[in-house]
C-alpha positions as CSV (number, residue, x, y, z in Angstrom):
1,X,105.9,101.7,107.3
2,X,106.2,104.4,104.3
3,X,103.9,105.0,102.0
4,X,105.2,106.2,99.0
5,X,101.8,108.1,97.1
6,X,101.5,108.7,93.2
7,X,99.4,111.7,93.3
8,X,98.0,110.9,89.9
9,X,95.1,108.8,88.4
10,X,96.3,109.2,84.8
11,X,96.6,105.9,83.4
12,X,99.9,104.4,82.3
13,X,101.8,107.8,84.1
14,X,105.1,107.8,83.7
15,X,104.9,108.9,87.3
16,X,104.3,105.7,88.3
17,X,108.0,104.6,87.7
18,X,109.4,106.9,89.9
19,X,106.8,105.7,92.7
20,X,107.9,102.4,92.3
21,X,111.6,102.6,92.2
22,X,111.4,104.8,95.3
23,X,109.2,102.0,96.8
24,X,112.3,99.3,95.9
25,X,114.5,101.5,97.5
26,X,113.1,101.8,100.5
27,X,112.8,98.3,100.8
28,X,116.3,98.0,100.0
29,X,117.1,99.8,102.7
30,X,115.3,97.3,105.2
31,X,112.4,99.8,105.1
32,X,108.7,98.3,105.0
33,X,107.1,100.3,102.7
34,X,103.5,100.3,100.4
35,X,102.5,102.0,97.3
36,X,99.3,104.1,97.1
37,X,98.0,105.3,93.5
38,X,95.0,107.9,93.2
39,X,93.7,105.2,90.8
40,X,92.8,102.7,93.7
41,X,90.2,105.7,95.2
42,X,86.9,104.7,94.2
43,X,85.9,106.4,91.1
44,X,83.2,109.0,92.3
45,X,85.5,109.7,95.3
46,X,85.5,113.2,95.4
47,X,81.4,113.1,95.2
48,X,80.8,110.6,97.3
49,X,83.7,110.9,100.3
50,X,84.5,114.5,100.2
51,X,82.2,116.2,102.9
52,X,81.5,113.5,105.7
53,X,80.0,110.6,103.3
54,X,82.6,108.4,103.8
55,X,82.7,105.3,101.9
56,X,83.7,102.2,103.4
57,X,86.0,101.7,100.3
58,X,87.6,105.1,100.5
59,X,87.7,104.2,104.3
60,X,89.3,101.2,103.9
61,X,92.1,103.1,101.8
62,X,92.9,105.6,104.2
63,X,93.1,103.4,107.0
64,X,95.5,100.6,105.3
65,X,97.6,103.1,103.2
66,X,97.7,106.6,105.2
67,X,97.0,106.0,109.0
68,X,99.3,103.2,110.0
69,X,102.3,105.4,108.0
70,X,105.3,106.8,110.2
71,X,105.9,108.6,107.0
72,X,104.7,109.4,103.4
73,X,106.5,110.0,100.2
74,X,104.6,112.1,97.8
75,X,105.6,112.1,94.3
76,X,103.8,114.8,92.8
77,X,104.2,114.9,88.5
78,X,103.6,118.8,87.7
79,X,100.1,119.7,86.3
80,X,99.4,123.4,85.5
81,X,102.1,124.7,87.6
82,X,101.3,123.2,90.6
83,X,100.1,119.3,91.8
84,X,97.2,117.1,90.0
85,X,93.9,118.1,91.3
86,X,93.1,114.8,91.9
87,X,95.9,114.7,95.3
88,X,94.1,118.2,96.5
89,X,91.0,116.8,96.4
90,X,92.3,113.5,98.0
91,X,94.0,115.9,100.8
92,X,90.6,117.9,101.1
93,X,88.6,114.5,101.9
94,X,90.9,113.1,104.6
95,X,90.3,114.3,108.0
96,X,92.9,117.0,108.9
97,X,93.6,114.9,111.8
98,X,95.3,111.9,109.8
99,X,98.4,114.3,108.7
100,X,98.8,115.7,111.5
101,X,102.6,115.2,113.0
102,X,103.5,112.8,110.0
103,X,106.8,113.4,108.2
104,X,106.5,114.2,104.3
105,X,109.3,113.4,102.0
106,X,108.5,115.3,98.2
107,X,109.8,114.3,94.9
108,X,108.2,116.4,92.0
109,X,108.1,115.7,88.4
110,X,107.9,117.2,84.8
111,X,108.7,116.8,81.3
112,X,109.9,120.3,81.4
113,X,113.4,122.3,83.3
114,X,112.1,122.5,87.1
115,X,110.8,119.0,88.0
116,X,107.5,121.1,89.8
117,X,109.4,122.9,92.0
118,X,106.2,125.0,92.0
119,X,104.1,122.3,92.7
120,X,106.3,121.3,95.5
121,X,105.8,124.5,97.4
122,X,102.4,124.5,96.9
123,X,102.8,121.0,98.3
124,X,104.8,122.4,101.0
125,X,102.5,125.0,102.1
126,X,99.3,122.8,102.6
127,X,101.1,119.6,104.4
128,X,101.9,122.7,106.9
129,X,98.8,124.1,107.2
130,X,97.9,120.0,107.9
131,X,100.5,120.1,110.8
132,X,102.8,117.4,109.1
133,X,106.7,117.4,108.8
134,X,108.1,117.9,105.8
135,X,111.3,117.3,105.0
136,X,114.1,119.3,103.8
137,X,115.2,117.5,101.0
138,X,112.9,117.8,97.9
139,X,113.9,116.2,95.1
140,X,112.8,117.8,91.6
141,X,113.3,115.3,88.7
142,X,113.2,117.3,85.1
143,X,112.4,116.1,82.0
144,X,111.5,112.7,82.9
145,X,110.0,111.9,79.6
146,X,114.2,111.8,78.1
147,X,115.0,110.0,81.3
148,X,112.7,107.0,80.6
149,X,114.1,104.5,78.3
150,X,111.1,103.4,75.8
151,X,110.3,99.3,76.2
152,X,111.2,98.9,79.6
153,X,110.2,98.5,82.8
154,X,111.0,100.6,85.8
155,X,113.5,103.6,86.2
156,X,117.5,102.9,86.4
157,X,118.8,106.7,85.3
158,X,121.5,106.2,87.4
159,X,121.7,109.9,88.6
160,X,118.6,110.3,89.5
161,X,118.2,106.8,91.4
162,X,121.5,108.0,92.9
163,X,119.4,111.4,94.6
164,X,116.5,109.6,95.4
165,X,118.9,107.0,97.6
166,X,120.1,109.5,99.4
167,X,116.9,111.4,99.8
168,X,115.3,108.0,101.5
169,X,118.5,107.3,103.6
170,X,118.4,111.0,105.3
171,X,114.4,110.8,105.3
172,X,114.6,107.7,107.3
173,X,117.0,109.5,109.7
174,X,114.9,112.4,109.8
175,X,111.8,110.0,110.9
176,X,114.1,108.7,114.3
């Protein structure tokens, strides 16, 4: 299974699309795959299950969403230059353990001209010092805001969608 991660809690983020239309992808390609959303942490999260209080809610997350994963897909939407601090926080909480040896695929995000390659590498740099995998193949989407067609549902930009298929085709391989 893949677990394809929105690392923010913002509501109605445009975020969001992306996570999903990566998760119908991967299920396209015969992949099982679940969605996880900072929203579903419990609200006082980063009080509560941050230094060894672990909640059985935020338990119960990490353990349905995170553990049984062969591999994660982290979409991270740019937020001062980097990732939401939401996702650090989130990383900070979870035993170091649980990342440890899993392969990381990274799509970033942004209204603006470098879909968070920044955030990316920061992204990069702490999934190392976690011991996972990450993959090669980031995939920075720029100015989503003009690529999201107002009134609808979902993502179709058909170039982008294009990249992302071929970023979860070679990520799969890269799992084997």
């Amino acid at each position: 299974m893949i677990t394809v991660i929105c690392t923010t809690h913002r509501p109605q983020n445009q975020t969001l699309r992306i996570v999903e239309k990566y998760h119908e992808i991967l299920e396209e390609l015969g992949e099982a795959s679940e969605v996880f959303q900072m929203a579903e942490l419990p609200e006082d999260f980063m009080y509560n299950d941050s230094f060894g209080n672990r909640t059985e809610t935020f338990e119960d997350v990490i353990h349905r969403k995170i553990v049984p994963a062969r591999g994660l897909v982290i979409v991270a939407p740019e937020y001062n230059g980097s990732y939401p601090g939401i996702f650090k926080a989130f990383l900070d909480a979870v035993k170091p353990t649980v990342w440890k040896g899993k392969g990381i695929a990274l799509v970033g995000v942004a209204t603006g001209r470098a879909g968070n390659l920044r955030g990316l590498d920061h992204l990069t740099d702490v999934m190392h010092h976690l011991r996972a995998e990450v993959f090669s193949m980031k995939v920075p989407i720029s100015r989503l805001n003009e690529l999201i067609i107002e009134g609808e549902d979902g993502f179709e930009h058909t170039e982008t969608v294009t990249v992302l298929q071929k970023q979860a085709k070679e990520f799969l391989n890269f799992l084997k």
